[in-house]
N, C-alpha and C positions, 0 to 999 in steps of 0.2 A: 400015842403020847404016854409017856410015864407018869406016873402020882404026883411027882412032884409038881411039873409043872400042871399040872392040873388043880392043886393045892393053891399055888400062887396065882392061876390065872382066877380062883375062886374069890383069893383074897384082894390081890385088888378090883374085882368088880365089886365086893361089898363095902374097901373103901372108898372108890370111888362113889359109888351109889351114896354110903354116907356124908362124904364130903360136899355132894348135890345138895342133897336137904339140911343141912347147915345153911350152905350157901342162898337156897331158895329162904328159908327161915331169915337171914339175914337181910333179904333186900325182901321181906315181906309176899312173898309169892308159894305158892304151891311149887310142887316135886312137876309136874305135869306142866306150869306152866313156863318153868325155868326147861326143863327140855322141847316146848316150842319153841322159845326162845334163842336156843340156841340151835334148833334146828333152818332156824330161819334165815337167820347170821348165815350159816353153814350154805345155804341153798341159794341162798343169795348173793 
């Protein structure tokens, strides 16, 4: 893999990751339990 993409695949994990706890923050839930959450949906 080249820097670059390595740079971007950094950067949207750290937005994404941010985007979660907003999200979690917003419907009153932990970081932890909004990725049960959505593990669940997923598996289900």
């Amino acid at each position: 893999m080249d820097s670059n993409k390595i740079k971007t695949t950094v950067l949207l994990d750290r937005t994404l990751k941010k985007l979660a706890q907003v999200h979690a923050i917003q419907n009153d839930m932990t970081l932890g339990e909004l990725i049960e959450e959505a593990l669940r949906k997923f598996l289900i």
